[in-house]
mmCIF file of the N, C-alpha and C atoms, coordinates in Angstrom:
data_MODEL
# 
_entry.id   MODEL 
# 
loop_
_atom_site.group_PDB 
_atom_site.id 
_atom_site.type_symbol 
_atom_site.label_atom_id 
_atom_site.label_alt_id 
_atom_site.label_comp_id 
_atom_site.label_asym_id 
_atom_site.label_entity_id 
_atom_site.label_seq_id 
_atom_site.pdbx_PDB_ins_code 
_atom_site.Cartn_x 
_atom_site.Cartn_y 
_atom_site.Cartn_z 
_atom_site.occupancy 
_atom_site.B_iso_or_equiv 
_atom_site.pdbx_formal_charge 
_atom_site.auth_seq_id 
_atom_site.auth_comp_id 
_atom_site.auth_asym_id 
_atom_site.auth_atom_id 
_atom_site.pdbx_PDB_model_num 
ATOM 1   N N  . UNK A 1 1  ? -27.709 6.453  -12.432 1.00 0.00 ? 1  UNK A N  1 
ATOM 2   C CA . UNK A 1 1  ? -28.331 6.804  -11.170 1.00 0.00 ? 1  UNK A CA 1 
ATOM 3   C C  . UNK A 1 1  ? -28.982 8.173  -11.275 1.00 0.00 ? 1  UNK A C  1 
ATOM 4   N N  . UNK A 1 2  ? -30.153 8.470  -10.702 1.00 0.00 ? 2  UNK A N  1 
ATOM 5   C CA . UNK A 1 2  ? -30.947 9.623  -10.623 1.00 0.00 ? 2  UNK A CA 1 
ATOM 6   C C  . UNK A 1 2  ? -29.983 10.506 -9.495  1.00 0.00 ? 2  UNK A C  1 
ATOM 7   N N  . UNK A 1 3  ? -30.453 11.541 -9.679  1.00 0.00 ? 3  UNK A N  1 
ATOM 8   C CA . UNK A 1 3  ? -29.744 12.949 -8.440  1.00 0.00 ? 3  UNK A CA 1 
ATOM 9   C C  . UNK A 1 3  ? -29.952 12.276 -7.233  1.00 0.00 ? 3  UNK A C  1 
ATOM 10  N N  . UNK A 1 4  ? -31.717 11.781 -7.237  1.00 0.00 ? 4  UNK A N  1 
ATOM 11  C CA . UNK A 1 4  ? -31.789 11.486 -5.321  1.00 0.00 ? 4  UNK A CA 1 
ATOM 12  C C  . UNK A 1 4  ? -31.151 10.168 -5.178  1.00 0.00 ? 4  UNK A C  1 
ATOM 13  N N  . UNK A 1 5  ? -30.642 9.382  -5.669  1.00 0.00 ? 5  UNK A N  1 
ATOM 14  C CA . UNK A 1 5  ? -30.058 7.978  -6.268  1.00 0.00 ? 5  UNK A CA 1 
ATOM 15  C C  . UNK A 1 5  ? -28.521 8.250  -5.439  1.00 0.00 ? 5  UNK A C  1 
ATOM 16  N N  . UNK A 1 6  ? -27.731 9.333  -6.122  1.00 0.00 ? 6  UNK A N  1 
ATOM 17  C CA . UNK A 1 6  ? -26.157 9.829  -5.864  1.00 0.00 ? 6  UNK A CA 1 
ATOM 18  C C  . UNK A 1 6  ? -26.706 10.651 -4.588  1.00 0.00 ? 6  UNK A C  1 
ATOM 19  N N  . UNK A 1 7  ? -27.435 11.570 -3.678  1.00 0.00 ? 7  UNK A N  1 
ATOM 20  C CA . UNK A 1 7  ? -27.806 12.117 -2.364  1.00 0.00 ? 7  UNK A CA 1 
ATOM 21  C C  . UNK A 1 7  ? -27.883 11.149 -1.614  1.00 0.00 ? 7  UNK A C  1 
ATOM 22  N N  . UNK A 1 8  ? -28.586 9.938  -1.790  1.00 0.00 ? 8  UNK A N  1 
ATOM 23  C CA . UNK A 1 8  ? -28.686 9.167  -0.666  1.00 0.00 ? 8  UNK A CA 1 
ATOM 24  C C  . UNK A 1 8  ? -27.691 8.077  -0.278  1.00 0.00 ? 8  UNK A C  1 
ATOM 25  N N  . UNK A 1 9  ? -26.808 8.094  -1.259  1.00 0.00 ? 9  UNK A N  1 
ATOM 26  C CA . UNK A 1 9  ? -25.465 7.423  -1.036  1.00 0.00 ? 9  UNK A CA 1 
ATOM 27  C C  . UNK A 1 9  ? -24.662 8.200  -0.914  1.00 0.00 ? 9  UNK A C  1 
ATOM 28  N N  . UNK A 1 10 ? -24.610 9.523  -0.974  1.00 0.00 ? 10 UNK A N  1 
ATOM 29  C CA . UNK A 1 10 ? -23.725 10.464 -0.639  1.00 0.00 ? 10 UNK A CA 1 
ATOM 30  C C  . UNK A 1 10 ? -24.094 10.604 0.839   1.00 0.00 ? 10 UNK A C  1 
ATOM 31  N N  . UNK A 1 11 ? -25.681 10.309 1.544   1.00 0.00 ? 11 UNK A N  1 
ATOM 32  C CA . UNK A 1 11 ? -25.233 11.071 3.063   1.00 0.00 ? 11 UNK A CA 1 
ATOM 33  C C  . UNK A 1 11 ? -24.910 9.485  3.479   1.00 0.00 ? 11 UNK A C  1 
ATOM 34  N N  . UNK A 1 12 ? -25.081 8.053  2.800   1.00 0.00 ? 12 UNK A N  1 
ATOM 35  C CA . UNK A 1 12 ? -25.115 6.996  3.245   1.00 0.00 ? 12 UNK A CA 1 
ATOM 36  C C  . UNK A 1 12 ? -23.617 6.841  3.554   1.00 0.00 ? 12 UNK A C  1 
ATOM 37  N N  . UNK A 1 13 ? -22.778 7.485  2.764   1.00 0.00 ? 13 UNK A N  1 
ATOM 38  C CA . UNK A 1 13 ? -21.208 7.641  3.167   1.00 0.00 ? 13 UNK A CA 1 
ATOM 39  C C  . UNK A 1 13 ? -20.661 8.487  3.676   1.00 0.00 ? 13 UNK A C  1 
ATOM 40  N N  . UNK A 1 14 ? -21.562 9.381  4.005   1.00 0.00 ? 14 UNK A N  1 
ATOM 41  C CA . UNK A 1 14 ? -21.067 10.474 5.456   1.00 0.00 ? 14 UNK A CA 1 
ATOM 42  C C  . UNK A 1 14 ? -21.274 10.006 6.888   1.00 0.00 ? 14 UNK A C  1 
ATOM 43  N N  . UNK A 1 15 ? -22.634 9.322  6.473   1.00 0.00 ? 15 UNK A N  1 
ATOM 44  C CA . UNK A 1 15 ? -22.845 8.550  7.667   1.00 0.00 ? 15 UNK A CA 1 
ATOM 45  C C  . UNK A 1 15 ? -22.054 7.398  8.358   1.00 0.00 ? 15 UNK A C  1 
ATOM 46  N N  . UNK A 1 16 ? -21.376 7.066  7.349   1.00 0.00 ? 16 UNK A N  1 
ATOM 47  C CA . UNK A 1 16 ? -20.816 5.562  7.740   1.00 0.00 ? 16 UNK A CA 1 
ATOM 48  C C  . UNK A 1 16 ? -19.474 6.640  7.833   1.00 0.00 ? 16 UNK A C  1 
ATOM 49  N N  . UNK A 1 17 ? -18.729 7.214  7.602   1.00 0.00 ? 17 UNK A N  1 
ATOM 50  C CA . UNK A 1 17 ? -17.551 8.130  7.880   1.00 0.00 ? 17 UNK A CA 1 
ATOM 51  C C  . UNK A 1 17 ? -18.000 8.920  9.154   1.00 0.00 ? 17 UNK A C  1 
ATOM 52  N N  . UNK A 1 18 ? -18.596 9.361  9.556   1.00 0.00 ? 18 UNK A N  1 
ATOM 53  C CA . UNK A 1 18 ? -19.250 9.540  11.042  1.00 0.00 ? 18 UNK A CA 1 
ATOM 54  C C  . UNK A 1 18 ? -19.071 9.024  12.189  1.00 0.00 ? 18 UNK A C  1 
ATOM 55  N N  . UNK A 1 19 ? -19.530 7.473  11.638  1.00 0.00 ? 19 UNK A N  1 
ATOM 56  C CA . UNK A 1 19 ? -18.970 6.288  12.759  1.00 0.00 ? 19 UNK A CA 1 
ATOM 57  C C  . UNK A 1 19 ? -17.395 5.952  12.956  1.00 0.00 ? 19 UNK A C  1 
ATOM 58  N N  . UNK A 1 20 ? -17.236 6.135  11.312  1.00 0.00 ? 20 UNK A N  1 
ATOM 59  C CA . UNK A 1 20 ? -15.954 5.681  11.557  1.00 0.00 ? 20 UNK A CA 1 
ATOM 60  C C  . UNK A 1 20 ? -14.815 6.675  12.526  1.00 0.00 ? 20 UNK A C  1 
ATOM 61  N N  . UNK A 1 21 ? -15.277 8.072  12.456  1.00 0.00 ? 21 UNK A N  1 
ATOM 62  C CA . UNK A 1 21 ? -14.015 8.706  13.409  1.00 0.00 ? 21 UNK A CA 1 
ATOM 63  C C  . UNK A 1 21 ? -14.727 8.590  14.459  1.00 0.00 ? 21 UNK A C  1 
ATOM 64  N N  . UNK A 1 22 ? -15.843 8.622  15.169  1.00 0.00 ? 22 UNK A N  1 
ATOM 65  C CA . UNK A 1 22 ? -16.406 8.254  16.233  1.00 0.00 ? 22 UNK A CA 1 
ATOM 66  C C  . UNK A 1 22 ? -15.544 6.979  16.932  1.00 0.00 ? 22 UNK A C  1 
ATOM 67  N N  . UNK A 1 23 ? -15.279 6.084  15.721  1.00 0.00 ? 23 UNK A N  1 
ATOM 68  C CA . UNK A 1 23 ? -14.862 4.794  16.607  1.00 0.00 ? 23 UNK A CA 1 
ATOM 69  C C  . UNK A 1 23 ? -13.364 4.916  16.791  1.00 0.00 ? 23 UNK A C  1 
ATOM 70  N N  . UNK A 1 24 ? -12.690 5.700  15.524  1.00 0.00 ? 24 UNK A N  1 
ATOM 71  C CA . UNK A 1 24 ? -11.056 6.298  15.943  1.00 0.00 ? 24 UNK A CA 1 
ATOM 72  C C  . UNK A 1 24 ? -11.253 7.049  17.091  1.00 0.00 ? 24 UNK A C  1 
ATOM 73  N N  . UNK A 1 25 ? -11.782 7.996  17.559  1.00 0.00 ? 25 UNK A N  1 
ATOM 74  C CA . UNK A 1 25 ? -11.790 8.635  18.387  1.00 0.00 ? 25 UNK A CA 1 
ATOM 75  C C  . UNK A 1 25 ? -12.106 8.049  19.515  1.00 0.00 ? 25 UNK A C  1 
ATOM 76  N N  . UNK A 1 26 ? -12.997 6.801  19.776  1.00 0.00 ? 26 UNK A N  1 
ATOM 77  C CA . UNK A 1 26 ? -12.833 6.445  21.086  1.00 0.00 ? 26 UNK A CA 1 
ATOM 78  C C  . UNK A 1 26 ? -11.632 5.058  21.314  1.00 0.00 ? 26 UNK A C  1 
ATOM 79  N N  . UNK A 1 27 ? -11.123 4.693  20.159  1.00 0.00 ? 27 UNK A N  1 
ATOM 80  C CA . UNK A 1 27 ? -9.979  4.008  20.255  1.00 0.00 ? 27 UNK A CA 1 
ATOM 81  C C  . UNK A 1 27 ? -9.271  4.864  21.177  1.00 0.00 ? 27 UNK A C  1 
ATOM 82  N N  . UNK A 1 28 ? -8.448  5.647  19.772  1.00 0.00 ? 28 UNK A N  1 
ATOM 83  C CA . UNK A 1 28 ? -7.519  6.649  20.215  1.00 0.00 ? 28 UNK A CA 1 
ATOM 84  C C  . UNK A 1 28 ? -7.599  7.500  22.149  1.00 0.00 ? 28 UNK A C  1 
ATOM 85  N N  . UNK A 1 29 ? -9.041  7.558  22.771  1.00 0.00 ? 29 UNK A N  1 
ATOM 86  C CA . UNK A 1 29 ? -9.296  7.715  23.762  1.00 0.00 ? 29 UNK A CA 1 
ATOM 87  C C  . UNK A 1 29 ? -8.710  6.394  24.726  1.00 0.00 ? 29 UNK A C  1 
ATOM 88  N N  . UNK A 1 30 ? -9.214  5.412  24.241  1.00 0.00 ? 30 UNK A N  1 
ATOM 89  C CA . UNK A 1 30 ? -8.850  3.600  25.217  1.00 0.00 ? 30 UNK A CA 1 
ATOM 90  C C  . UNK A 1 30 ? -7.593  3.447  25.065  1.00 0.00 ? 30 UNK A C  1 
ATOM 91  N N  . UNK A 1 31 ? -6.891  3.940  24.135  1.00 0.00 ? 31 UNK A N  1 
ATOM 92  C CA . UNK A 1 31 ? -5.248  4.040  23.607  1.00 0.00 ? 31 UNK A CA 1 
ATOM 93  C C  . UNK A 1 31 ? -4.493  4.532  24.549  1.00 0.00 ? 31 UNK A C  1 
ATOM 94  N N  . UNK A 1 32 ? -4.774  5.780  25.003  1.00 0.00 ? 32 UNK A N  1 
ATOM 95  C CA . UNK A 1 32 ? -4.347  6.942  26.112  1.00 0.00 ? 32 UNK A CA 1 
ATOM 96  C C  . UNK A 1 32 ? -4.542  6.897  27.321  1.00 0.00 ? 32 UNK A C  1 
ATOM 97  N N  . UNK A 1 33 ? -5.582  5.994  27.085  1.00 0.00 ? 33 UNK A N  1 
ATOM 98  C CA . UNK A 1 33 ? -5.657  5.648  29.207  1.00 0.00 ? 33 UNK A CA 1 
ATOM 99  C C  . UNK A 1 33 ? -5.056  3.663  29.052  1.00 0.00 ? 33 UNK A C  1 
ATOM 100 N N  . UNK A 1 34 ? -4.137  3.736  28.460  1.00 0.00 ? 34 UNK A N  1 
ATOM 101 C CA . UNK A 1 34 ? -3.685  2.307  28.225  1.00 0.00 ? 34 UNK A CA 1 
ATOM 102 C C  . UNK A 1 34 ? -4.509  0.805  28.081  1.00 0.00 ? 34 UNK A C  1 
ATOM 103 N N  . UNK A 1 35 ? -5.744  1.153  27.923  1.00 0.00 ? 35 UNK A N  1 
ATOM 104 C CA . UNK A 1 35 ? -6.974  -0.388 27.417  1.00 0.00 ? 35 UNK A CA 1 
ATOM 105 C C  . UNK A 1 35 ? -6.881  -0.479 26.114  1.00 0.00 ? 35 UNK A C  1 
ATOM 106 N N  . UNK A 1 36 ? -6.736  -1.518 26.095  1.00 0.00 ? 36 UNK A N  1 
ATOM 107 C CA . UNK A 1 36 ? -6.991  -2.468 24.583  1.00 0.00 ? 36 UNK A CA 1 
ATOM 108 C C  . UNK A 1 36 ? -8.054  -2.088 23.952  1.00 0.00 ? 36 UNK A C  1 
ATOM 109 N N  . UNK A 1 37 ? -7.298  -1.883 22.370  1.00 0.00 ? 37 UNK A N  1 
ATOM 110 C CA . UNK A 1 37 ? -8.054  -1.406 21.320  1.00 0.00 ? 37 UNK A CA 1 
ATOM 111 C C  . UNK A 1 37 ? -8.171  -2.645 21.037  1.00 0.00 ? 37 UNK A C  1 
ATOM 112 N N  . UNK A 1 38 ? -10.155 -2.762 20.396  1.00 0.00 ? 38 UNK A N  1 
ATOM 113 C CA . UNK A 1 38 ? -10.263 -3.863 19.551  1.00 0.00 ? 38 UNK A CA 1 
ATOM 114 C C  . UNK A 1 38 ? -9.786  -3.556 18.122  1.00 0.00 ? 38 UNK A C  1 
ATOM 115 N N  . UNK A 1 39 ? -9.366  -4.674 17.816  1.00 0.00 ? 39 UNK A N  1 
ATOM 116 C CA . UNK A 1 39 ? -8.843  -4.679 16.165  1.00 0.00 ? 39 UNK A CA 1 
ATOM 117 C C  . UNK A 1 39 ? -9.630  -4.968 14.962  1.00 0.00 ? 39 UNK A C  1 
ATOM 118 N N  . UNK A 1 40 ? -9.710  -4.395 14.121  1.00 0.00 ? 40 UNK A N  1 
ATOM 119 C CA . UNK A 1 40 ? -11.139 -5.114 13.226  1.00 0.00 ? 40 UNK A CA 1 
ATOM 120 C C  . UNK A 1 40 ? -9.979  -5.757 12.536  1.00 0.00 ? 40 UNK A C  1 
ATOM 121 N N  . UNK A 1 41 ? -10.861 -6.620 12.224  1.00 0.00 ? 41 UNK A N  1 
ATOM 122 C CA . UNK A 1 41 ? -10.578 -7.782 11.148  1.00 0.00 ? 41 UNK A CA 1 
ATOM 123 C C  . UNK A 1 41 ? -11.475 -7.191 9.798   1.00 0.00 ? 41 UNK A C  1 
ATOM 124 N N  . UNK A 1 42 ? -10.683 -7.937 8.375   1.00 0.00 ? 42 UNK A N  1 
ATOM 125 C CA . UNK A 1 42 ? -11.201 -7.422 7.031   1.00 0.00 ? 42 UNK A CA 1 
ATOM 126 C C  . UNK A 1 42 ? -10.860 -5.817 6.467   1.00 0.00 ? 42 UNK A C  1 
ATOM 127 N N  . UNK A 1 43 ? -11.899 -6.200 5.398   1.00 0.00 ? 43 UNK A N  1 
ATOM 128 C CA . UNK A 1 43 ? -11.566 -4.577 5.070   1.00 0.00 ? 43 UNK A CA 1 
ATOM 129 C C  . UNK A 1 43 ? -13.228 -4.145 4.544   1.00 0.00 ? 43 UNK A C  1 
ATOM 130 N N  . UNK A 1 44 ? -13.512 -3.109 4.868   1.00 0.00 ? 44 UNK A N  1 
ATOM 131 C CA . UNK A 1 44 ? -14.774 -2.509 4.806   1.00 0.00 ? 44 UNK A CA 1 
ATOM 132 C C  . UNK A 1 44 ? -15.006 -2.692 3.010   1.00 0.00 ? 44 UNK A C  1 
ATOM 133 N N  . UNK A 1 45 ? -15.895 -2.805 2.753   1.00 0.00 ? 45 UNK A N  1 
ATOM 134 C CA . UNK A 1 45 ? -17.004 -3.333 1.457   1.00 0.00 ? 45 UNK A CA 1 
ATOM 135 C C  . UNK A 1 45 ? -16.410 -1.835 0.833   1.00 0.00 ? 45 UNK A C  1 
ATOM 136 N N  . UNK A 1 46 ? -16.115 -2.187 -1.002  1.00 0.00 ? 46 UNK A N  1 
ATOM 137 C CA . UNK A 1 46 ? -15.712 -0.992 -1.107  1.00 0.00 ? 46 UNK A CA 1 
ATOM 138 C C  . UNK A 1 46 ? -14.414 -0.203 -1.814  1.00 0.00 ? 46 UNK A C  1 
ATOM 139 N N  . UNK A 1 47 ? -13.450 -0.673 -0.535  1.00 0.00 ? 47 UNK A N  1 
ATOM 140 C CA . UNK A 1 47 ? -12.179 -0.433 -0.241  1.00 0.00 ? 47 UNK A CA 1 
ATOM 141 C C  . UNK A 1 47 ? -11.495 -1.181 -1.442  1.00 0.00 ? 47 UNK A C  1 
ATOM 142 N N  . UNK A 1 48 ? -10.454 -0.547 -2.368  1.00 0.00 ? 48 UNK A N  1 
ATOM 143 C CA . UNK A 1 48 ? -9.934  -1.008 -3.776  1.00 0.00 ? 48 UNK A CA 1 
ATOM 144 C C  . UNK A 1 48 ? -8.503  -0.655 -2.881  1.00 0.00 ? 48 UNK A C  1 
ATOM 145 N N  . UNK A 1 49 ? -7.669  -1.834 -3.270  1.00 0.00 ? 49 UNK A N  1 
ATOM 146 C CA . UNK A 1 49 ? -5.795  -1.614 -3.196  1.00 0.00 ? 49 UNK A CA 1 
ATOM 147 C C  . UNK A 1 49 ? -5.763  -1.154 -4.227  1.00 0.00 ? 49 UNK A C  1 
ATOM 148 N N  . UNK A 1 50 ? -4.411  -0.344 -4.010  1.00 0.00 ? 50 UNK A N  1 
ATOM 149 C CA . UNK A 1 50 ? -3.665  0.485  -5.249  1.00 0.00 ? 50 UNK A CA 1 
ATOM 150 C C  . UNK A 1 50 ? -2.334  -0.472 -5.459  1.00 0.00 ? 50 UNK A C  1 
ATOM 151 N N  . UNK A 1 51 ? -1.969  -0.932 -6.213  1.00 0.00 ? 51 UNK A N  1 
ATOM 152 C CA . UNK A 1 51 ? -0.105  -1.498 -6.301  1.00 0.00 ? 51 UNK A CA 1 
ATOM 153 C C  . UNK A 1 51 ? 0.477   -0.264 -6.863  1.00 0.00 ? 51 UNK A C  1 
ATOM 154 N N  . UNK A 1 52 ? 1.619   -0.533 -5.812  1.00 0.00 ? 52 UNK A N  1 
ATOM 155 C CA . UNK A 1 52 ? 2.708   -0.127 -5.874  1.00 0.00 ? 52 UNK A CA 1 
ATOM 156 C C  . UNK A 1 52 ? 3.771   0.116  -7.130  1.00 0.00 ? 52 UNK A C  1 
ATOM 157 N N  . UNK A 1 53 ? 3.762   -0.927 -7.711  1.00 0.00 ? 53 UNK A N  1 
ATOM 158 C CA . UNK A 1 53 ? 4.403   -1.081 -9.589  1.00 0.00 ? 53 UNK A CA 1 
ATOM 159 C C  . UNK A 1 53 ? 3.940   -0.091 -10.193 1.00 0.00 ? 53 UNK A C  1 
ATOM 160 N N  . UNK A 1 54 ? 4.826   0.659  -10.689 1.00 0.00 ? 54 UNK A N  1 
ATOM 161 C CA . UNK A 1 54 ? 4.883   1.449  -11.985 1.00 0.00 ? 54 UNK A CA 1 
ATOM 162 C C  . UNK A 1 54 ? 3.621   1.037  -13.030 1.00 0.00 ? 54 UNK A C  1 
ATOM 163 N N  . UNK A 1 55 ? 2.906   2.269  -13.835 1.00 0.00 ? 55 UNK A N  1 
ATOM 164 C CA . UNK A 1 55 ? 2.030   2.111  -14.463 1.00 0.00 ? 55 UNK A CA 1 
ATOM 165 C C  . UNK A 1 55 ? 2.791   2.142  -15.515 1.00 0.00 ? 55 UNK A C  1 
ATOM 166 N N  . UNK A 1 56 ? 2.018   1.427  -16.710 1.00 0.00 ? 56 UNK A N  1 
ATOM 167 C CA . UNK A 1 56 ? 2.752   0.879  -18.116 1.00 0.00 ? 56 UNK A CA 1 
ATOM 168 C C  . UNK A 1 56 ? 2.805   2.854  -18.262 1.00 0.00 ? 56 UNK A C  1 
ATOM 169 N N  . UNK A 1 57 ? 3.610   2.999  -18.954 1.00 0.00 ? 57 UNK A N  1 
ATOM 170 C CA . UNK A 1 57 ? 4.006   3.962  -19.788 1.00 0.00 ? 57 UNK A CA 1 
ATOM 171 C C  . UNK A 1 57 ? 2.874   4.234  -21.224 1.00 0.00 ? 57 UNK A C  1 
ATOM 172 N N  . UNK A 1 58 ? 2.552   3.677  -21.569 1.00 0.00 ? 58 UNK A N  1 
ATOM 173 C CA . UNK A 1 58 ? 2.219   3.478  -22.537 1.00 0.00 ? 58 UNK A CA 1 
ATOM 174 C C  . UNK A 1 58 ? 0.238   3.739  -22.225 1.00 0.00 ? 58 UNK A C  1 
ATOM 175 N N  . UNK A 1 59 ? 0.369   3.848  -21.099 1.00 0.00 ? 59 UNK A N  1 
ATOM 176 C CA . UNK A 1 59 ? -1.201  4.688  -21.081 1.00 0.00 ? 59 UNK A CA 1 
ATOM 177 C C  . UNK A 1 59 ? -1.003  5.866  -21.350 1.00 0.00 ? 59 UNK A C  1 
ATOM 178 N N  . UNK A 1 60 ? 0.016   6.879  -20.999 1.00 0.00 ? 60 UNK A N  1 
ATOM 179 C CA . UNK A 1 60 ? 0.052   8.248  -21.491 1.00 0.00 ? 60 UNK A CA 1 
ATOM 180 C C  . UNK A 1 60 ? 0.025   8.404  -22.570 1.00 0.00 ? 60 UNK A C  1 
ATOM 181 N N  . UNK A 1 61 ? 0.300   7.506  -23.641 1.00 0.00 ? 61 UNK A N  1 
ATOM 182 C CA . UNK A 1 61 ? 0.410   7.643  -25.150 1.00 0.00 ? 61 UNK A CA 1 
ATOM 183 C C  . UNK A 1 61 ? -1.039  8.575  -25.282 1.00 0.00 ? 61 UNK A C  1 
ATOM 184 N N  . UNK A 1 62 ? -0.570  10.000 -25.969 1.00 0.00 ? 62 UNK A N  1 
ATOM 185 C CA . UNK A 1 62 ? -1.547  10.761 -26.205 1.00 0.00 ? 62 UNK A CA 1 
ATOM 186 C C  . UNK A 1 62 ? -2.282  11.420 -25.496 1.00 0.00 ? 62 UNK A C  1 
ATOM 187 N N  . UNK A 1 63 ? -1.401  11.448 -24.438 1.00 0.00 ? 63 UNK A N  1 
ATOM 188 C CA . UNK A 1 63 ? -2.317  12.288 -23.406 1.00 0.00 ? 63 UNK A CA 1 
ATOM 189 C C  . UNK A 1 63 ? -2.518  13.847 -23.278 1.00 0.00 ? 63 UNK A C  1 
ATOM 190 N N  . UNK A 1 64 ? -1.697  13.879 -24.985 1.00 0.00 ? 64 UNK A N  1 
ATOM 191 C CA . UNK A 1 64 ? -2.067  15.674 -24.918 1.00 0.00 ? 64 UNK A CA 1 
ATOM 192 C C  . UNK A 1 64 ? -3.393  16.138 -25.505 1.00 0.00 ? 64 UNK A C  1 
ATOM 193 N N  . UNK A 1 65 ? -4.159  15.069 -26.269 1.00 0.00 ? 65 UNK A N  1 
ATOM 194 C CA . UNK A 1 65 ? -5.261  14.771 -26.639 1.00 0.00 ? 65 UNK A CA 1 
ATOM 195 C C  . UNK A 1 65 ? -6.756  14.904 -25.329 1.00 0.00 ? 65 UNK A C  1 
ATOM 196 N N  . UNK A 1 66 ? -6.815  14.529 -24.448 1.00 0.00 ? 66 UNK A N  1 
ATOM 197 C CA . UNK A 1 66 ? -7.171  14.597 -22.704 1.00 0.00 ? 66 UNK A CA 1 
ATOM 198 C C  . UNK A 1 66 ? -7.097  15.987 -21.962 1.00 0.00 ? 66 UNK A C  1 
ATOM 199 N N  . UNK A 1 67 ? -6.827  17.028 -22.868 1.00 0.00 ? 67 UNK A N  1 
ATOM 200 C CA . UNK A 1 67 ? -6.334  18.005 -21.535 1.00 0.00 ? 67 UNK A CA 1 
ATOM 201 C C  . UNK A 1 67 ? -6.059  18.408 -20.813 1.00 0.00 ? 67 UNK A C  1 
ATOM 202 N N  . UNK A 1 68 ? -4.997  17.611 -20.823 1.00 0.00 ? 68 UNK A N  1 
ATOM 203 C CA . UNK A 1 68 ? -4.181  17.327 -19.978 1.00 0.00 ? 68 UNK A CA 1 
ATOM 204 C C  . UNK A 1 68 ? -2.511  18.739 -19.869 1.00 0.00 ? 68 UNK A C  1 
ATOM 205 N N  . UNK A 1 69 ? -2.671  19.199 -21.575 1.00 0.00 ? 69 UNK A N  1 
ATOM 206 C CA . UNK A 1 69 ? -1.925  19.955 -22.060 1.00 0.00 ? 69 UNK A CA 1 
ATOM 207 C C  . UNK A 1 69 ? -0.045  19.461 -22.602 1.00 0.00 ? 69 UNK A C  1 
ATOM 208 N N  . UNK A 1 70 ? 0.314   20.137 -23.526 1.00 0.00 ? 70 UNK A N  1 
ATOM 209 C CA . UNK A 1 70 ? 1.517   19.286 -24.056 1.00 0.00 ? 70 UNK A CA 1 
ATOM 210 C C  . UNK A 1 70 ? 2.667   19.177 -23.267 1.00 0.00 ? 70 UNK A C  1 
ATOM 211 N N  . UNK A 1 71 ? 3.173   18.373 -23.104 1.00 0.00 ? 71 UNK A N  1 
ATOM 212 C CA . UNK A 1 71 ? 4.255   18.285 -22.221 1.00 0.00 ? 71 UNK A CA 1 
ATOM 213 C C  . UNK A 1 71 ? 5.418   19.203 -22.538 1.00 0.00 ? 71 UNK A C  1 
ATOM 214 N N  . UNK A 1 72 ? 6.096   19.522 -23.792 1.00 0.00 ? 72 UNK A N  1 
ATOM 215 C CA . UNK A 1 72 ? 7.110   20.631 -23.902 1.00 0.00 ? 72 UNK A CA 1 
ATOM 216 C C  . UNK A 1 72 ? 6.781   21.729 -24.042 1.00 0.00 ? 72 UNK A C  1 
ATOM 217 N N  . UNK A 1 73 ? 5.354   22.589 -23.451 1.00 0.00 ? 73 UNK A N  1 
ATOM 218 C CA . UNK A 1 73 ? 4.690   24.163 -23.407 1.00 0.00 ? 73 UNK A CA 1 
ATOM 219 C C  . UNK A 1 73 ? 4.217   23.654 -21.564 1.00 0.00 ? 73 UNK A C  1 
ATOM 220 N N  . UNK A 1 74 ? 4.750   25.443 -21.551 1.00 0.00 ? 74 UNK A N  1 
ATOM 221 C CA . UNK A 1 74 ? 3.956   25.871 -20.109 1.00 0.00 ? 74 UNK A CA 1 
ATOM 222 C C  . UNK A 1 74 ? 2.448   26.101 -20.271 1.00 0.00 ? 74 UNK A C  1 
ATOM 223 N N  . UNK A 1 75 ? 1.537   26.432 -19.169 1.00 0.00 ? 75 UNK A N  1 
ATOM 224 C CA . UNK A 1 75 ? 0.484   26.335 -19.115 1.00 0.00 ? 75 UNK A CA 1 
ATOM 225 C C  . UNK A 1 75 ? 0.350   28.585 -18.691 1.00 0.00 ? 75 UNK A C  1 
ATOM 226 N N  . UNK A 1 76 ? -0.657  28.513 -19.864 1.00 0.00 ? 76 UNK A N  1 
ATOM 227 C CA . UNK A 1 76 ? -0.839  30.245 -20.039 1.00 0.00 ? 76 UNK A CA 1 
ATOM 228 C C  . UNK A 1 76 ? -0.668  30.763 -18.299 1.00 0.00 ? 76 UNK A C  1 
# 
């Protein structure tokens, strides 16, 4: 992607984060004077789950290689 490529999807996701507390915020408003919040259904385009399960061990293999720094030294 070009610079103006990553800018225009960068304000394209400020923008859409814009709406989105706009629309928490007038929930959270309909919440407090006791009216029904609509509920969205789905999950916004995008959106990746994380699991819960333990990551193999065995990705760190070598991760002092990464700069990550060695695990039995402190950091200067």
């Amino acid at each position: 992607m070009s610079l103006e490529d990553d800018l225009t999807e960068v304000k394209r996701r400020l923008e859409e984060l814009a709406r989105s507390v706009i629309q928490l915020e007038r929930n959270l408003v309909r919440q407090r004077e006791g009216k029904p919040v609509p509920m969205v259904v789905g999950r916004p385009d995008g959106l990746v789950t994380i699991s819960d399960t333990p990551y193999d061990s065995t990705l760190w293999t070598d991760s002092d290689d990464e700069g990550l720094g060695a695990r039995d030294r402190r950091a200067p």
